[in-house]
C-alpha positions in Angstrom: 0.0 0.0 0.0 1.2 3.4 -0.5 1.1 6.5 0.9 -2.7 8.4 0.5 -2.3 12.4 0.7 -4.7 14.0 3.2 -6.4 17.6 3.3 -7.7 19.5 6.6 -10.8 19.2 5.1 -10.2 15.3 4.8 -8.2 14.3 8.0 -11.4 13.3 10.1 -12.5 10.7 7.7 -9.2 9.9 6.8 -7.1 9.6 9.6 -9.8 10.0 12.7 -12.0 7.1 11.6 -9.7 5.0 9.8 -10.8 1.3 11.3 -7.1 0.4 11.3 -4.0 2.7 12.9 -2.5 5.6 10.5 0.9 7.0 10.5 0.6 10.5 9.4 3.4 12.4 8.1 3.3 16.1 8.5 6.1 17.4 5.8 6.8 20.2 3.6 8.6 20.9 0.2 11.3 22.5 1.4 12.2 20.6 4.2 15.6 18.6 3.8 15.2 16.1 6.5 11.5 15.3 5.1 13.0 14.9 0.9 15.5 12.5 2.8 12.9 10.2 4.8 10.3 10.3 1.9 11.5 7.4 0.1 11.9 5.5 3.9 8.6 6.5 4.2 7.1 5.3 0.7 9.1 1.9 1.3 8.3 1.0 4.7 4.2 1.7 3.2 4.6 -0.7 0.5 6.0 -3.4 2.9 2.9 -2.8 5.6 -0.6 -3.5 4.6 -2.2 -3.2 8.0 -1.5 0.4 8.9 -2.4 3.2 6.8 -0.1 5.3 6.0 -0.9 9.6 4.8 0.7 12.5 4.1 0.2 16.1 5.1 1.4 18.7 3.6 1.6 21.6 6.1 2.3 25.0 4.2 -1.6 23.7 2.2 -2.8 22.3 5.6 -2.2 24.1 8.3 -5.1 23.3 10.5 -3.9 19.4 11.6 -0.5 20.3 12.5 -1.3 23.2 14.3 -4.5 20.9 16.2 -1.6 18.6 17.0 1.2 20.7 18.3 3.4 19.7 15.5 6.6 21.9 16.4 9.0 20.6 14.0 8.7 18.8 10.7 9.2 15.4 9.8 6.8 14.3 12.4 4.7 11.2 12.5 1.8 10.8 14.6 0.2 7.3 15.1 -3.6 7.7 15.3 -5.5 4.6 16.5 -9.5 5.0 17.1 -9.3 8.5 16.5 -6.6 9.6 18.7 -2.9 9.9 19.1 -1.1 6.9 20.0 2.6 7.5 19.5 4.9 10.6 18.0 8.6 10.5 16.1 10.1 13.5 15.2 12.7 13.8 12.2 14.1 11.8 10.5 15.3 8.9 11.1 16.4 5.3 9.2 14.3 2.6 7.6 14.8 0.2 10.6 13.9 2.3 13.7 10.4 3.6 11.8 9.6 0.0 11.5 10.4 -0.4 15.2 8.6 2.7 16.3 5.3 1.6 14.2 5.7 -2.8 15.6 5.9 -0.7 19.0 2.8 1.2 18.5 0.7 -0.2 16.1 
């Protein structure tokens, strides 16, 4: 499965009640550290079929990161049943994001 791009206006139906846990990363175009884990991201997506995994783009979304206290950018939020389960921020390698979502999922 890969990676599904979510809107403010979409996030509640989305990500909030999503039946199964979504990994959300908040990201921007011009944010090094988030061009360098994008491809982690899109791989690690493919590989799991029972999380969802979406993308938000915060300079076009602002509401969802600013909701979620996102401070600094990569950040992944784990939502299960509607609320947050589990935060990383930056980036980070392909084995320790599959560690952080076996931990949380």
């Amino acid at each position: 499965m890969s990676t599904i791009a979510v809107t403010d206006d979409a996030f509640e139906a989305d990500v909030l009640n999503s039946d199964k846990p979504v990994i959300v990363d908040f990201w921007a175009e011009w944010c090094g550290p988030c061009k360098q884990f994008g491809p982690v991201y899109e791989e690690v997506s493919n590989a799991m079929g029972d999380v969802t995994f979406a993308k938000v783009n915060i300079d076009e979304n602002p509401e969802a990161p600013t909701k979620y206290g996102v401070r600094g950018i990569p950040t992944m939020l784990m939502f299960k049943n509607g609320e947050v389960a589990a935060m990383k921020v930056g980036n980070t390698t392909k084995g320790d994001f599959e560690a952080w979502i076996k931990d949380n999922a």
